[in-house]
N, C-alpha and C positions, 0 to 999 in steps of 0.2 A: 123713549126710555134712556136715564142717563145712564155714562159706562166710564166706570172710573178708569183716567189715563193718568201715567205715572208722569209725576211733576220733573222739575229742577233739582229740589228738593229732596225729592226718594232717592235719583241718583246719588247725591251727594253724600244722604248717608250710607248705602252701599259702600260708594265706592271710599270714603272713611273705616265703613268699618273690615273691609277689602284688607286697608291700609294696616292697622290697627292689627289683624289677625298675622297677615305678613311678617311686620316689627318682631309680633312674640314668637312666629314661627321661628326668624333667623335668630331670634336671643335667646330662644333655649338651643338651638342647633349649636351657638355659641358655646353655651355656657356648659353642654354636653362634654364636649371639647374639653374646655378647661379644668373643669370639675374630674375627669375620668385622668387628665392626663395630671392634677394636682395630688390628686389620690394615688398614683401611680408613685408618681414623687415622695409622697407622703412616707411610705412604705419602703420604698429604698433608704431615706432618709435615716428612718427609725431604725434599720436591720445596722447601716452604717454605723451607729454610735457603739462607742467603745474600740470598735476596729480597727476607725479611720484614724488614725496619731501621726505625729512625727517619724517614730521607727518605721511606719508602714509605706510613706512614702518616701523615705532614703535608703531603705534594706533590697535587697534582692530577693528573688522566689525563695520558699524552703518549703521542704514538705510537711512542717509542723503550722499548722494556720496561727495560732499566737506569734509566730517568728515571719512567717509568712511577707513578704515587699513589692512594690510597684514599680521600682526604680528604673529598674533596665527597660521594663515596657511603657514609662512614661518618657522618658528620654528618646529612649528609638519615635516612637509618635512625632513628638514635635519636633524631634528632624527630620522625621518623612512630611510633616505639614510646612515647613517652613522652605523645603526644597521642593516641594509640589506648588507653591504659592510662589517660586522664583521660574517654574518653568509654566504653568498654564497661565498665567500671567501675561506677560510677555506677547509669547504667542498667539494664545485665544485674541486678546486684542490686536494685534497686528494682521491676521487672519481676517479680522470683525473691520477693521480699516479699509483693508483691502476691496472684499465682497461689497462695502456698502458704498467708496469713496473710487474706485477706482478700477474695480471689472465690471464691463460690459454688461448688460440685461440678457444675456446670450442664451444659447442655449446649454453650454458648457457651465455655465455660472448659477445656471437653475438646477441643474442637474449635482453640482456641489451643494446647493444651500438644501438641495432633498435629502444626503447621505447623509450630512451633518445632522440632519433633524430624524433620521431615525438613526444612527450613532447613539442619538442623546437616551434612548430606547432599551438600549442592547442591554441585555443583564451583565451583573460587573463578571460573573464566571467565563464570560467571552473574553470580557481583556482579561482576566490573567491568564487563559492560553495563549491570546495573544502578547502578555508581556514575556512568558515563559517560551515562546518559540524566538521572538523579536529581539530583548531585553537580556536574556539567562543564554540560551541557544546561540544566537545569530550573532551578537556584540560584543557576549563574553563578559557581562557584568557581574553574574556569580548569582549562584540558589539564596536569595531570603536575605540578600543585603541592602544597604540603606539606597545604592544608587536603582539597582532594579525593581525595590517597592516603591521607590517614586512616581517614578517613570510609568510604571505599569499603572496605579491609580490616578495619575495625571493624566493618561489618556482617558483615563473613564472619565473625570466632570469636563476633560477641554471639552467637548463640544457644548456643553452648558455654559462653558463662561464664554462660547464664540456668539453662541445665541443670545445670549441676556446681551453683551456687548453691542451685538449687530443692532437689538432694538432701541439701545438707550441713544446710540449714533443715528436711526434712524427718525427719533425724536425730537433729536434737534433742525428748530426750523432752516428751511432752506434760505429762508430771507437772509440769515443772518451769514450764510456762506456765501449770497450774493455780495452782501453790503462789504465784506471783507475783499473780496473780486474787484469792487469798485474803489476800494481805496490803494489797491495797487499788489496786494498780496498773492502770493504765487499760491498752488492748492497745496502743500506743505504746508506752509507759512498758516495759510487758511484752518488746516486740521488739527496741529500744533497749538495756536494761539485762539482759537474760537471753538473747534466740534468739539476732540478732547476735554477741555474744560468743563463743558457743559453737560459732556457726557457723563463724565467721570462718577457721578456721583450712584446713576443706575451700572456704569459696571463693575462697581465697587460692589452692590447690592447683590447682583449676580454671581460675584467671586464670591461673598461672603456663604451666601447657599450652596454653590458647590464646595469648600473647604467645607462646611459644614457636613454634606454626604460621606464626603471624602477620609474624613476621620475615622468612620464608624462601618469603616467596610473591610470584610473579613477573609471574603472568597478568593478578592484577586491575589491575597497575600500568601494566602493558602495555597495555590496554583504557582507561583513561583517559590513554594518549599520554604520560606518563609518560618523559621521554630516557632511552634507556641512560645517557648519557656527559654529565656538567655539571664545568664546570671550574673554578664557584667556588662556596663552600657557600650554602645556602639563610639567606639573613636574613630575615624576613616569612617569614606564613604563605601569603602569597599567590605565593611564589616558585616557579621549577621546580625537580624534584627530583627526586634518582636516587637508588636505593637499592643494596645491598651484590649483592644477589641478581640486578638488571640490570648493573651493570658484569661482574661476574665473566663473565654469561652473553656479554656484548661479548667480553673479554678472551679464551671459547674461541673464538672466532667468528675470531678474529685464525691467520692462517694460520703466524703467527712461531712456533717450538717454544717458546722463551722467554716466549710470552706462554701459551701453552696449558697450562702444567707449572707453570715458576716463580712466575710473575705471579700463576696462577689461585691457585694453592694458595696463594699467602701470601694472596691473599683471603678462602680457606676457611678458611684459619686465622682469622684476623682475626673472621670471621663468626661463627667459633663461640665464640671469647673472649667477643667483645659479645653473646652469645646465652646463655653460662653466668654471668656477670656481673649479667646482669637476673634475670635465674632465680636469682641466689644470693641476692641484694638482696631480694628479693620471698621467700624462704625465710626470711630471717632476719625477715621483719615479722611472717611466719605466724607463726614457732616463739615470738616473743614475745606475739603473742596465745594463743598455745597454753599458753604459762606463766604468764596472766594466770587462765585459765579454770580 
């Protein structure tokens, strides 16, 4: 008696149609995604019109929402982003040099790259006690000013840009750090003229995701006293300062409809401009070292 056995054949369309179910699985997962977070958009957008003008982002806060401005709290931001992008910068990478090009496999060196990866972990309301003891406490830099909200959120993504750093350095092949040994270069010379380059482009990537966190974070700000609401922009580093993320969060707090719809969302708009804007500036530096290498 004959007993049907499964061909070539049958597998293949299985494992096709395997294939095929997969595809649509991940494209609606996809499109989940986009479609909820376009919608989302959508509705900020619409709430924005009328609100978002000129007056509203050159004025200061006022308690009437028609007069209502962004200024002091767009201003204070991108001096906290542009002094958090001079100090985790820097560091994070010098740190990511360090660990990959020049400490030991040790056992002290494993035990660094553990802390650093649950660091990366820690909810941001941990660093800003720890900016407010460190930062405001210990160094004397002052409640809610431009040098102690730096500082305090630049600890929160450094260990994100040490790690995105460590792996774009850890990427690049070792051949190419041989070949540079062999034409006489010292390992300075070597890091400098060959890993850096080639890295650059992934820790560019990495910085850009943490600035990106980094903007839109509320708690540590809050934790070092930080005003919601300052009515004229920060000159000195030593001044108070509010950022995008605490006004708005004031603005829903406001029981007026017009501050909770109109107001808010031309802030969220506003926030996300100056949030894609950095992120784009910081693409085009990568994609030019990317064309360099």
């Amino acid at each position: 008696m004959a007993t049907d056995t499964p061909t070539e054949t049958d597998f293949g369309q299985v494992s096709r149609t395997k294939d095929v179910a997969f595809r649509l699985l991940a494209l609606g997962a996809t499109l989940i995604g986009i479609v909820s977070l376009a919608a989302l958009l959508a509705n900020v957008a619409v709430d924005a019109v009328g609100w978002l003008n000129w007056g509203f982002l050159t004025s200061p806060p006022h308690p009437d929402p028609y007069e209502a401005g962004f200024l002091p709290a767009l201003v204070g931001s991108i001096a906290i982003m542009l002094l958090i992008a001079l100090i985790t910068f820097p560091v994070g990478v010098g740190a990511a040099v360090y660990l990959e090009e020049y400490a030991d496999d040790g056992l002290l060196t494993r035990f660094i790259q553990l802390n650093i990866a649950n660091l990366a972990g820690v909810p941001s309301v941990v660093y800003g006690l720890l900016g407010l003891g460190l930062f405001v406490g210990l160094l004397g830099f002052g409640y809610g000013t431009v040098l102690a909200a730096a500082f305090t959120v630049a600890l929160l993504i450094l260990p994100i840009v040490i790690i995105s750093a460590q792996e774009a350095i850890r990427a690049v092949p070792d051949s190419q750090r041989q070949a540079s040994y062999g034409m006489g270069a010292t390992k300075w010379q070597t890091i400098r003229n060959v890993v850096l380059p080639r890295a650059m482009p992934g820790i560019m990537t990495g910085t850009i995701l943490a600035l990106g966190r980094a903007i839109g974070e509320t708690a540590p700000l809050i934790m070092i006293a930080a005003p919601t609401t300052v009515f004229g922009i920060p000159n000195s580093l030593e001044s108070k300062v509010s950022a995008m993320p605490l006004q708005i969060y004031t603005w829903a707090s406001y029981p007026e409809t017009e501050f909770q719809y109109g107001v808010v969302a031309a802030g969220v708009v506003t926030l996300l401009v100056v949030l894609l804007t950095i992120n784009s500036i910081a693409i085009v530096i990568r994609n030019r070292y990317q064309q360099r290498t």
